[in-house]
C-alpha positions as CSV (number, residue, x, y, z in Angstrom):
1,X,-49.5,3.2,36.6
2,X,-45.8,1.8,36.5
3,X,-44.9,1.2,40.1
4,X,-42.3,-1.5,41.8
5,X,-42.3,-3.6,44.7
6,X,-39.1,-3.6,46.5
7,X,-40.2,-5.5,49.2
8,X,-39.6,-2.8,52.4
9,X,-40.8,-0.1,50.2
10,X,-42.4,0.9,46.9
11,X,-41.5,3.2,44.0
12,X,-44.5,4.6,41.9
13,X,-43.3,6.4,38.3
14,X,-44.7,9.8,37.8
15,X,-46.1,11.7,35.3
16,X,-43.4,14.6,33.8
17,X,-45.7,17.0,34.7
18,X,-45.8,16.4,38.6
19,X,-44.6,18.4,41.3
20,X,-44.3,16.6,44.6
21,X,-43.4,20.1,46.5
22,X,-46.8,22.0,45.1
23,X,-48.7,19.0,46.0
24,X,-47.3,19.2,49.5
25,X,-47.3,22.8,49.9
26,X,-51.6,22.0,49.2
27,X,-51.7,19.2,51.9
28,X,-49.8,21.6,54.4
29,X,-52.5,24.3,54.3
30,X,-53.8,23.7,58.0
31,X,-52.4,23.0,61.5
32,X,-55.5,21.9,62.2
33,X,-55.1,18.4,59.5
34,X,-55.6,15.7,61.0
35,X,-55.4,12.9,58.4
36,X,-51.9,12.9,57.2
37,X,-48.3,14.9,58.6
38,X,-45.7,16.7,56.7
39,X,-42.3,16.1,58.4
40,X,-39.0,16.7,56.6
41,X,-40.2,16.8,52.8
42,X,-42.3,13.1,53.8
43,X,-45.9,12.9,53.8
44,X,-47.3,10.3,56.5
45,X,-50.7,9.1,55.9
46,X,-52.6,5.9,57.7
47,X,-54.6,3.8,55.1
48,X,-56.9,0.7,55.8
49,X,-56.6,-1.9,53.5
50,X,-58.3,-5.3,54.2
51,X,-59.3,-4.6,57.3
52,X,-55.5,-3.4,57.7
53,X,-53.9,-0.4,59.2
54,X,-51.3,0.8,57.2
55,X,-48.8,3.3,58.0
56,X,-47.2,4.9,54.9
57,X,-44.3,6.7,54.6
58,X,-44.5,9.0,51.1
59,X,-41.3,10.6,50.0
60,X,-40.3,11.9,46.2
61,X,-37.2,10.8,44.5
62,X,-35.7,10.6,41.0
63,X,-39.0,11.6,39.3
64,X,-40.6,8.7,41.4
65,X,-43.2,8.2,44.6
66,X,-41.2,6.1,47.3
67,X,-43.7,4.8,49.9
68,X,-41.9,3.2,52.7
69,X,-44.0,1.4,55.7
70,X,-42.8,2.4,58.9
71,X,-44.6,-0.3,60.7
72,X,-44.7,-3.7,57.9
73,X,-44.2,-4.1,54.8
74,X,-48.1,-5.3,53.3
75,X,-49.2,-7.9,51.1
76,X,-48.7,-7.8,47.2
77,X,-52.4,-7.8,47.4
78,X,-52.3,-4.4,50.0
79,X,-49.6,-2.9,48.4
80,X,-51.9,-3.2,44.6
81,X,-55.0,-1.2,46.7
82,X,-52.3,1.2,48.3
83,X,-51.0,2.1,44.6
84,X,-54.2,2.5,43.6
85,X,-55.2,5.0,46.5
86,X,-52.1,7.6,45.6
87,X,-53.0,7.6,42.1
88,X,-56.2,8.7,42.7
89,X,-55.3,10.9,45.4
90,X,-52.3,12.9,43.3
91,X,-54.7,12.1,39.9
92,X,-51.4,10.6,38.5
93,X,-53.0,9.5,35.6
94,X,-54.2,12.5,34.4
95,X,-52.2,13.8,31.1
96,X,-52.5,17.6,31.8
97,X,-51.0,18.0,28.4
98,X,-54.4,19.7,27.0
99,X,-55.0,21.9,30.5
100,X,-51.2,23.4,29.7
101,X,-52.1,23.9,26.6
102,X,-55.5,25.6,26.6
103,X,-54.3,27.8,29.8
104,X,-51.1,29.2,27.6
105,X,-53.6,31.2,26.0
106,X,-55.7,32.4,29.1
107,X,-54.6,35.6,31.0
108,X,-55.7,34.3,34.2
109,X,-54.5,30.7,33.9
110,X,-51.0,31.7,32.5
111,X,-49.3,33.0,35.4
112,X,-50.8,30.1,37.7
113,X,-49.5,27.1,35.2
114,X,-46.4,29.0,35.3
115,X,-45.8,29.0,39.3
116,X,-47.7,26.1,39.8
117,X,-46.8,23.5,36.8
118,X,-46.9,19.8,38.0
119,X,-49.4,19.9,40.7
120,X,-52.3,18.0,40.8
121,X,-55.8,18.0,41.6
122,X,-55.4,16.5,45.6
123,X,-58.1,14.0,45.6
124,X,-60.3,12.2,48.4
125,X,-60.9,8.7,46.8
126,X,-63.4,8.3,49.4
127,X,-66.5,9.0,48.9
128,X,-67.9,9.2,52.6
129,X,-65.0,11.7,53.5
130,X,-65.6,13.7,50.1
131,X,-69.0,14.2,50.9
132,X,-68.9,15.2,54.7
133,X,-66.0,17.4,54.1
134,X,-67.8,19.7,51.7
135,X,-70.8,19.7,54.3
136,X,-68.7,20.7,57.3
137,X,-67.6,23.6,54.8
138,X,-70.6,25.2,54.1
139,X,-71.1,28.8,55.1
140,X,-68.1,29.0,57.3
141,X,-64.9,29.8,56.5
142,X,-61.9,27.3,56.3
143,X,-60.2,27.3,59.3
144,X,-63.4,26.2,61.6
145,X,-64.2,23.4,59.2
146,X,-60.8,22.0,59.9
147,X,-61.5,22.5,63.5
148,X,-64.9,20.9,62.7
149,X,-63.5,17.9,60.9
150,X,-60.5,17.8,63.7
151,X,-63.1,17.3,66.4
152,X,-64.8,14.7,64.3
153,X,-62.2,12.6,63.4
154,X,-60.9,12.7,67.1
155,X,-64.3,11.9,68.4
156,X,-65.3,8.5,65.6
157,X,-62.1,7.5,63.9
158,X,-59.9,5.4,64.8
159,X,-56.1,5.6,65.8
160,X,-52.8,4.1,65.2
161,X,-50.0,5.4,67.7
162,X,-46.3,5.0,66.3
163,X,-43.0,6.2,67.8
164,X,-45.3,8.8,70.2
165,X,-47.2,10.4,66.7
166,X,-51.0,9.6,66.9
167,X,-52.1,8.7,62.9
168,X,-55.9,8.6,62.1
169,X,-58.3,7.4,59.9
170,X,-61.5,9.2,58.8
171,X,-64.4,7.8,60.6
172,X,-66.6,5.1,58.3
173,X,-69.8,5.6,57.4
174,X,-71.0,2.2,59.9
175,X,-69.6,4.2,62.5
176,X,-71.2,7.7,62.0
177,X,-74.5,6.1,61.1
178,X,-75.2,4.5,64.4
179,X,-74.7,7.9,66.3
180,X,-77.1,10.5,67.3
181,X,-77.3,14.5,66.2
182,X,-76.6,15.9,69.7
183,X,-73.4,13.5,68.9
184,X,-72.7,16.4,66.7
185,X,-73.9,18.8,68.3
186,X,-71.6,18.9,71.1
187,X,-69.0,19.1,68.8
188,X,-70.1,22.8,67.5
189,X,-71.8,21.1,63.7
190,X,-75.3,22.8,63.2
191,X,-78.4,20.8,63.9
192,X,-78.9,20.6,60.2
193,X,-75.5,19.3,59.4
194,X,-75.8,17.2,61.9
195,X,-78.7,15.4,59.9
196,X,-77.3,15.3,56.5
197,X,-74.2,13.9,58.0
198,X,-75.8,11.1,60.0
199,X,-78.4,10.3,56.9
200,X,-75.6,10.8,54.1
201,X,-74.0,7.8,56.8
202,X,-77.0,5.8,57.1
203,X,-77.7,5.7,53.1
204,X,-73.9,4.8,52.4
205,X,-74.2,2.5,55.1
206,X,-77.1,0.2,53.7
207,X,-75.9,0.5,49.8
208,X,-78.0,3.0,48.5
209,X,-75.0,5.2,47.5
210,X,-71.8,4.1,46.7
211,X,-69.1,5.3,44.5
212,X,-69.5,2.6,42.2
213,X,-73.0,3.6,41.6
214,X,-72.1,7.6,41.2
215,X,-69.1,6.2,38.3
216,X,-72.1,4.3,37.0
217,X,-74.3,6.8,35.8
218,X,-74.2,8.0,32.3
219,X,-72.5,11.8,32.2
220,X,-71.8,14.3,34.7
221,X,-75.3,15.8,34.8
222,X,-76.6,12.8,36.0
223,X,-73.4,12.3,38.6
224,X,-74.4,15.9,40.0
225,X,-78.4,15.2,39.7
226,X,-77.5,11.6,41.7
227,X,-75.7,13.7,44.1
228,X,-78.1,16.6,44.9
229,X,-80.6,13.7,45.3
230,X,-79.8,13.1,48.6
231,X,-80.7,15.6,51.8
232,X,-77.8,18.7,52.2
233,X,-76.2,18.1,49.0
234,X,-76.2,21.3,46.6
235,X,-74.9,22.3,43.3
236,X,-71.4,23.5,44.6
237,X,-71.5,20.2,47.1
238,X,-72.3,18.1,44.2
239,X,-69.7,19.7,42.3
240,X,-66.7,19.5,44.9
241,X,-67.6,15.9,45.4
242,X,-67.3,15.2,41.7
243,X,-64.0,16.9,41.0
244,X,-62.0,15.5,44.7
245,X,-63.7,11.9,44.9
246,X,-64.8,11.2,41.1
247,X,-62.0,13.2,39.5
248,X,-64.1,15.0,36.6
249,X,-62.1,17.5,35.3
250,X,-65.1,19.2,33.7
251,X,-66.6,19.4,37.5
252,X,-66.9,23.7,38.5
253,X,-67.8,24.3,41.8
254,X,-68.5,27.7,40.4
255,X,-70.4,29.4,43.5
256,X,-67.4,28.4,45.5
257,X,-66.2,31.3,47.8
258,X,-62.5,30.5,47.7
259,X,-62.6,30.5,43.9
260,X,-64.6,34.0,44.1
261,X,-61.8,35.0,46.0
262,X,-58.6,34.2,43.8
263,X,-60.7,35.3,40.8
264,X,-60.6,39.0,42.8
265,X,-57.3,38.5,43.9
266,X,-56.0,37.9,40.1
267,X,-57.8,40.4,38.5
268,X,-57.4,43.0,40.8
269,X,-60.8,43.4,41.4
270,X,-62.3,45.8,44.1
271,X,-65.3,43.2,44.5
272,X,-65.8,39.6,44.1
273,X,-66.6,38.3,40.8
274,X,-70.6,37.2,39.6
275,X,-71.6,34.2,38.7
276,X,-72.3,35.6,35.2
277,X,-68.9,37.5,34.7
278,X,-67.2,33.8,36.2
279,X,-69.1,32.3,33.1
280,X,-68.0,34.5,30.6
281,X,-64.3,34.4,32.2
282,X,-64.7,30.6,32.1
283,X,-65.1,30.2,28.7
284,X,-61.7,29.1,27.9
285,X,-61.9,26.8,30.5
286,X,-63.9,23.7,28.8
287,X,-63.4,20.3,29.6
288,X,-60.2,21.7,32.2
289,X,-63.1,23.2,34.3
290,X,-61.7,21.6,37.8
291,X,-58.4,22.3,37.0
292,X,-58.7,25.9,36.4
293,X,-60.5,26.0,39.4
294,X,-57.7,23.7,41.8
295,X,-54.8,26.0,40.6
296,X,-56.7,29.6,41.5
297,X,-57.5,27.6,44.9
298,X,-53.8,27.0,45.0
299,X,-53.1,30.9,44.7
300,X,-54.8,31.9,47.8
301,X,-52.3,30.0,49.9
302,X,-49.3,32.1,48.5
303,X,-50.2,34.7,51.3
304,X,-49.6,32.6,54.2
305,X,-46.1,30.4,53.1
């Protein structure tokens, strides 16, 4: 990725098919966030680098990224790592060229490509957030995970206070693996996700899984079988963690609620879709799997802006 250093701020070229308001419009779908802020058309978002806390300042301008730091400028060294992180998180690198393409000719995908053209899949590049995320999700609805993830980010992350505006990091896996489940448990998470979360921590924690290792293994089968080795971790887990952290397009979360949802929603449907009728619906979808999936995500937030 083409990107300058201006010394107070950097500019990071995008792709032609990006849309910095979609992306933003994702990003702004809870109060309840607590790991970035939308104010005036700029996302803030704290990032450690180095052992650095870095306050960025993300703003979109003459088809480029400008990330400004509030606080100091960072090292050419930081600034490489920082680069890196938006990338990932926005997939920049992605050439959607082939999704556009393939959803031209499905009824479904269509109307979405057409509202929805430039945005991106909205990563989480890492792996220890991916992974407790989609475990504070399971079987409830959206709005108490983010009141889950709220009261665990408060509780173990840590903080950066500027100009009165509290910024935080998501707690590490060092830190949530030398707490308890009542820990947890006082926060409202089940006794059960309390466990995964803690051992998830504790194997992160002492090397066993890394994201290195999950990039290492051979296809996505063996990325999701790797996964849903480890205690809590299901197919639609596996799945979500693979298409937000690893960034495989092919990934289909396809027992995912929310996707069950749109799928109604655009097909006028008096009854949530199967599994079977979402494979035989899907079928257009190869290879662009995650992406078909992200923009039908994307269409359930149209109610409520």
């Amino acid at each position: 990725m083409n990107w300058i250093n201006n010394e107070t701020y950097i500019v990071i070229n995008t792709p032609a098919a990006f849309n910095y308001t979609e992306c933003l419009i994702f990003l702004n779908r809870s109060k309840q966030e607590v790991l970035h802020q939308i104010k005036d058309g700029y996302l803030y978002k704290l990032l450690q680098v180095d052992g650095q806390n870095i306050l960025c300042k993300i703003g979109y301008q003459s088809n480029c990224i400008k990330v400004e730091f509030p606080i100091h400028a960072p090292s050419e060294r930081v600034l490489e790592k920082i680069v890196q992180y938006i990338c990932e998180w926005f997939d920049l690198e992605r050439n959607l060229h082939s999704f556009y393409e393939m959803a031209q000719k499905d009824k479904i995908l269509l109307p979405l490509v057409k509202k929805y053209y430039g945005l991106r899949i909205i990563g989480m590049p890492d792996l220890f957030e991916a992974l407790v995320w989609a475990i504070i999700g399971q079987q409830i609805n959206l709005t108490f995970a983010y009141t889950l993830k709220r009261r665990f980010v408060e509780q173990f992350g840590e903080c950066l206070t500027f100009e009165g505006e509290s910024y935080w990091l998501f707690p590490t896996s060092e830190r949530i693996a030398a707490i308890q489940v009542d820990d947890l448990r006082s926060l409202q998470f089940t006794a059960r996700k309390s466990e995964y979360i803690i051992n998830i921590a504790k194997i992160m924690t002492n090397g066993q899984l890394t994201k290195e290792k999950l990039l290492q293994q051979e296809d996505f089968l063996e990325s999701k079988n790797f996964l849903m080795s480890i205690r809590g971790v299901g197919a639609r887990t596996a799945d979500y963690v693979l298409m937000k952290c690893i960034q495989d397009p092919t990934s289909f979360p396809i027992a995912d609620v929310g996707l069950h949802n749109a799928l109604k929603n655009q097909l006028a449907l008096n009854r949530k879709p199967t599994v079977e009728e979402i494979k035989n619906i899907s079928t257009h979808w190869k290879e662009w799997e995650a992406y078909a999936t992200f923009y039908l995500w994307r269409s359930l937030y149209d109610e409520t802006i």
